[in-house]
Every structure is written in structure tokens, then in C-alpha cells.
N, C-alpha and C positions, 0 to 999 in steps of 0.2 A: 504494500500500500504506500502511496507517496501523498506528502505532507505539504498545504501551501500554506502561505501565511495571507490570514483573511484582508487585502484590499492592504491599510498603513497599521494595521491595529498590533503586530506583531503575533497575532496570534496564529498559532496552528493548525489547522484542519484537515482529514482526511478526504481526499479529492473524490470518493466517494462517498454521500451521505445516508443514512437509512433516513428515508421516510415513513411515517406513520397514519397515512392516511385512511391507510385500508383495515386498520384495527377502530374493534368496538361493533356495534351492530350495523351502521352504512358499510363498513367495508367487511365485514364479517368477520373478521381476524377475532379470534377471541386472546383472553389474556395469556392461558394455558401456549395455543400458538403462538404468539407475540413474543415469550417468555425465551420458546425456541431461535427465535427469530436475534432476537436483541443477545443473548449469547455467540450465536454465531457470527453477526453484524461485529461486536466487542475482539472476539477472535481472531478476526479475520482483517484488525486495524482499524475499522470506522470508529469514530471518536468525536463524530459529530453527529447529532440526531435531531429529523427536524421533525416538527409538529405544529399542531394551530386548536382555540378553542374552538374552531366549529367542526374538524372532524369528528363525526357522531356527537355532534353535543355537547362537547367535553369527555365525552367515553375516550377517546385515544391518549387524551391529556390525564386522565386517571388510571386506565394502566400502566402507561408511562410510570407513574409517580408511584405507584403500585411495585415496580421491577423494579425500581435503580437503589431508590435508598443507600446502601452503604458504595455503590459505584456511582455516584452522582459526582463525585468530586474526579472523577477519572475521564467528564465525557463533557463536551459542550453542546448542551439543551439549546436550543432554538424553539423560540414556538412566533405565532401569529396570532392577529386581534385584527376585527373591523368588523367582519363579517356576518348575519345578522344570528343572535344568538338567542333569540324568544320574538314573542311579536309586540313589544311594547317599542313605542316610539322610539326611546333612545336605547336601546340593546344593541346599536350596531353603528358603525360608521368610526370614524378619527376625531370625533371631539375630545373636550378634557373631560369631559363626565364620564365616558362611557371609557375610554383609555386607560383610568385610572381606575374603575373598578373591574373590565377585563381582566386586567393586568395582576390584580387579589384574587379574583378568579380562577386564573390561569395559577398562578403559587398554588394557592390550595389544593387544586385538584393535582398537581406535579409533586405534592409534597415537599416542596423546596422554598427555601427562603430568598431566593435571586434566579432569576431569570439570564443564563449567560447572551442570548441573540434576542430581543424582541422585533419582532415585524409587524409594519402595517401589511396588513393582509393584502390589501385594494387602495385606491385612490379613492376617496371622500370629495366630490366637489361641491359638497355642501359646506365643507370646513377649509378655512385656509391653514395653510400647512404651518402659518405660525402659529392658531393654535396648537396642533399637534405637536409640536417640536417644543413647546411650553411645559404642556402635561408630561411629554416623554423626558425632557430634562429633568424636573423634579424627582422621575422616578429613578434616574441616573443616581439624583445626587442622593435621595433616600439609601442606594443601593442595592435597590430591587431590581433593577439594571444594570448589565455591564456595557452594553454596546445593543444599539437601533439600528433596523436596517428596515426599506422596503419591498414590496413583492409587487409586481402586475406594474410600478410605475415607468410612466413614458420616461423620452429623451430630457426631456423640456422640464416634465415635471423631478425629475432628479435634480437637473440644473436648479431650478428654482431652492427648492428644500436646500443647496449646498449655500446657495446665495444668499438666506432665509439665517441658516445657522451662522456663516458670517458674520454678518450682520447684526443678529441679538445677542451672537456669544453663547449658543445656545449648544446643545448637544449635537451632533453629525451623524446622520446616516455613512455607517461604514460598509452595507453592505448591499444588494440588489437580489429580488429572489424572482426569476421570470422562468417561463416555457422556451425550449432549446432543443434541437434535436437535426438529424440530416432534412427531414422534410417540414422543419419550421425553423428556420436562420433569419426569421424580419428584425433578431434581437440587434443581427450585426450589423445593421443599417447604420444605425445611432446609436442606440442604446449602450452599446460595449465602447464606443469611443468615449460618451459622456459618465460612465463609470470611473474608466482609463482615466481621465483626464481628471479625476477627483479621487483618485486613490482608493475606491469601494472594491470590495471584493462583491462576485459574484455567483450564486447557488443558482443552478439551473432543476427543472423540474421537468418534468415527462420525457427524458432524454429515448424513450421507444416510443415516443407519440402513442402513449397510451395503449400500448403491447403491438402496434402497426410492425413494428420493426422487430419484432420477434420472430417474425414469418410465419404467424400463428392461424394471421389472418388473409387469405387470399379472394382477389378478385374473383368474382363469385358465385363466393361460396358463405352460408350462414356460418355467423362464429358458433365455432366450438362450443358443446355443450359444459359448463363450468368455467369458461371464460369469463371476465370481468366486465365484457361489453352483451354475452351474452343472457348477464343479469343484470345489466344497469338498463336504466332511461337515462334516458338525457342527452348532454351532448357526447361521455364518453363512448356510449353507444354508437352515435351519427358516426363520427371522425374515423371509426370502422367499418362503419356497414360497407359489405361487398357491393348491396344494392343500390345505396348511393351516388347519384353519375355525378357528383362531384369529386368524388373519391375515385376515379377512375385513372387522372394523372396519378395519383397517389401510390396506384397498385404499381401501374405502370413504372414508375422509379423503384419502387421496394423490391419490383422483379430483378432490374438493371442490376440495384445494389445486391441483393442476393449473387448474382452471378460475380459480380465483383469480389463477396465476401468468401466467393468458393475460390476462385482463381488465386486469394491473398491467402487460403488457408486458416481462414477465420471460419467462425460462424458469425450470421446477421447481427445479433445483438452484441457479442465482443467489439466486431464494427462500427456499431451506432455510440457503444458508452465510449470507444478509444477517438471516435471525432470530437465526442464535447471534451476531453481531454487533451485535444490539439491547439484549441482556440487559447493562445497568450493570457485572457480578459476573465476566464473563467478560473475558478476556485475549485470549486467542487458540483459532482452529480448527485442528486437525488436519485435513492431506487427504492422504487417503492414496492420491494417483492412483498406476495399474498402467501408464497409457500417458502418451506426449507432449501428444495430442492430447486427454485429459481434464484434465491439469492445464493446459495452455494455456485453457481454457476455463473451467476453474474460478478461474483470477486474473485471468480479464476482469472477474469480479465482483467485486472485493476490495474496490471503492470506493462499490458500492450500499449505499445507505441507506434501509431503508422506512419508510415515513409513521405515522402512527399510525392510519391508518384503514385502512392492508395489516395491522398488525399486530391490531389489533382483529378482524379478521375469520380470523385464525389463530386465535386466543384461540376464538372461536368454534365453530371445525371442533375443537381438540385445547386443552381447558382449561388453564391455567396450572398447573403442579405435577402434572401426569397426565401418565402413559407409555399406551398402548395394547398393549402386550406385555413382560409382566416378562421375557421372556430378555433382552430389552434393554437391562437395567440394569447389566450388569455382572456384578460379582462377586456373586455370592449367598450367601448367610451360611447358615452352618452351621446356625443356631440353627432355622430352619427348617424343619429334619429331622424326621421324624417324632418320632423318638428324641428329640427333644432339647425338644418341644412338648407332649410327654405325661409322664403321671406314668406309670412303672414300676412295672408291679406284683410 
């Protein structure tokens, strides 16, 4: 396993991260699996672990807190806040209300007294980011924080938040947490230079577009029974279906890269997690294995390195800075909206 230091913080992290998404009853991971899971993840050099209060509820943030206890001091926790956590008005978003009691929240159910990474989940454009960087400082200084980073934010909107802290003398985002992968790179438009340029480190998350890149899933054909998309609704479902004719360039590349990944003597997914590995800007991947037996096979690969003539022929099938499917980008911006693109008459 190879160690980078997060953005300017001097800290450490393992270029691979376990994700926790799929634990609790949305992802179905019970604690019992989970327990397997985070042993082996610990074993195998991960030392970073990322999480957030809305998967399941808080469920994934309570076994979490459940397993570590006496190895809590041996791993860097990451979690997330914004996102909406009950139906009352202020349960969600990046205000100082709702920031500072996630944030008690999140302790409690982690069992822990500090918070090493906190994340804004999403972008709030109901709140200006100098609230946010208000409430998140205090909790710095209390100590319930070590270090702030955001997830889903744009170019522009990182710039500001750096300009923001500046400015008030405020706490800094040190870190970026976004969607990354061979058939979603719109991050390396902007996003990775305006990182770079502000010394953030960067976690990337769905680096197999959501098992796409595991070859699990083919042009079509219905996903596998016990597949992840073929229990979900929503959009991780879409972003696979074989029978989606958006998803047709999709297959189309994942076939190319298949063949590539035979001729280089890989498999697909070695492939996939050794390109978000190559990009200068990135820190560490997110894997978010369901079983034992995908994340054992996914840290066989931690130490692969591709050449620049594997990587050039990626470049090729899925150009630098192009996504092949906008739901895979994340968070999508309001601004978008019909409404919000048109002049009102």
C-alpha cells in the first residue's frame, strides 16, 4: 500500500480508502460483515476510512463507532454532513445550526471525541460559505475537528471557500471529495487544477462507476442477480442498465478497455483503480467493497503502476477531462433547471 500526504496538511493516507456506504440496512452490509470487512481493509494498509451521517441514517456511522474503539487512534475517520437527515426544515444543508449539531451527531454515533476529516457532503446554495467556514472553524478550535474538506464542490466554488478563508482567517478546506473514474474524468477539467493550485488533497469516489468497470455489467444484458444495481433504484441502477441507450457509448468503451486490460495482463478493475492512481492531483480511492472476497481482490492491486503507453491508450478510448454520462458526476447544480436557464416571462 503506498502513503500520500493529504493536499499541505502533512498528513498520511493510504491511496486506497475503505468506504462505508454500503453498510447498515441501505447498503445491507450488516455489522457482523462490516467487522470482516474493516479487519481486512486495517490489514491490508488502509488507514483511512471514509463515511457520512446519511448513509443509512446514521446506521454506517454507528457500526463504524461500534468496531474501532481501541483502533480509533491507529486510522483516520473521515465522515460527511449536509445531506438531508429527517424531514424537518433545518436537518440538512451547511448552515451553522444544522453543522454544529450534525457534527454531535456524527461523535456520538462514531463513539469518538474528534472527528479527524469532516466534509461538507454537497454544496448549500442557500448558505454562503462564510457561514459554513464560521460554524466549521469553531469546531476546529473546540477540537472536534482536525481538518475540513468538501465533497461534490465545483471549480469556482472551491476557489471561493479558499478566498473566503483568507480573508476571515478562518479554517481551510484541505481537502476535495468528488466522482472519478476512466469513464467520468469532467473532475480534470478544472476541478484538479483548482485543488493543485490550493494545496487540497483529493479522495475520489466511484472509481468503477459504480461496478460499470468491473465487467460485471454488459451491454445487454440485465444485471446480475445480487448485484448492487440489480437491487437499487435510482440512479445507481440507471448508470448501468444495459437497456439504457445512453449507456451505450459506455459499454462501448468498457469493451475497448476490457481488451486493453487483457493485452496489459490486468484485469478491468486493477485497470480502473491503477488510473485514478496515475493522476498527480489525487490522494487516495474510495472502495466501496459489499463483500470479502471483492475487497481482497481489489488491494491485490494497490501496488500496480501503469506505463504511459497503458495510459495513453485510455486517453484514447475516454479523453482527458470527458465523462461519458452526466449522472455520473455527482451532485448537479440547480442552476440547470429549467427555471433557472430561462428568462421568465
Amino acid at each position: 500500500m503506498e502513503y500520500r500526504v493529504l493536499g499541505n496538511t502533512g498528513l498520511k493516507v493510504s491511496s486506497f480508502a475503505l468506504g462505508t456506504g454500503t453498510w447498515g440496512f441501505m447498503g445491507k452490509v450488516t455489522e457482523s460483515e462490516a467487522a470482516v470487512l474493516l479487519d481486512e481493509a486495517l490489514a491490508g494498509g488502509i488507514n483511512y476510512i471514509d463515511t457520512a451521517d446519511v448513509y443509512s441514517l446514521g446506521q454506517s456511522e454507528e457500526i463504524l463507532g461500534n468496531l474501532l474503539k481501541e483502533r480509533r487512534q491507529n486510522i483516520v475517520l473521515a465522515t460527511k454532513g449536509g445531506m438531508a437527515m429527517g424531514s424537518g426544515l433545518n436537518q440538512s444543508g451547511n448552515s451553522k445550526f444544522w453543522i454544529k449539531r450534525a457534527v454531535e451527531d456524527s461523535l456520538r454515533r462514531l463513539q469518538t471525541d474528534y472527528i479527524d476529516l469532516y466534509q461538507l457532503h454537497q454544496p448549500d446554495l442557500q448558505t454562503d460559505i462564510e457561514e459554513s467556514l464560521d460554524a466549521l472553524t469553531d469546531l476546529v478550535r473546540e477540537g472536534k475537528i482536525r481538518y475540513i474538506g468538501t465533497s461534490n464542490f465545483q471549480a469556482w466554488q472551491v476557489t471561493e471557500a479558499q478566498w473566503n478563508s483568507e480573508r476571515n482567517k478562518t479554517a481551510r478546506f484541505v481537502s476535495e471529495q468528488a466522482p472519478y473514474s476512466i469513464v467520468n474524468r469532467s473532475i480534470e477539467f478544472d476541478l484538479l487544477a483548482a485543488t493543485s493550485k490550493y494545496g487540497m488533497g483529493v479522495l475520489v469516489w466511484s472509481p468503477l462507476s459504480g461496478g460499470l468497470l468491473t465487467g460485471k455489467y454488459r451491454s445487454g444484458e440485465v444485471a446480475a442477480k445480487g448485484s448492487r444495481a440489480a437491487a437499487s433504484l435510482g440512479k445507481l441502477s440507471t448508470v448501468v442498465d444495459p437497456n439504457r441507450e445512453e449507456n451505450r457509448t459506455k459499454f462501448e468503451a468498457v469493451d475497448k478497455l476490457q481488451a486493453l486490460a487483457n493485452e496489459s495482463g490486468l484485469t478491468l478493475p486493477h485497470l480502473a483503480m491503477a488510473f485514478t492512481q496515475a493522476h498527480s492531483a489525487i490522494t487516495s480511492a474510495i472502495v466501496g467493497a459489499r463483500t470479502i472476497e471483492q475487497l481482497r481482490e481489489t488491494l491485490k492491486g494497490s501496488d500496480i503502476r501503469l506505463s504511459a503507453d497503458i495510459l495513453d491508450a485510455i486517453d484514447a478510448i475516454v479523453p482527458p477531462g470527458v465523462t461519458l454520462d452526466a449522472l455520473e458526476k455527482g451532485w448537479i447544480p440547480d442552476w440547470l433547471q429549467a427555471n433557472k436557464r430561462r428568462i421568465q416571462s
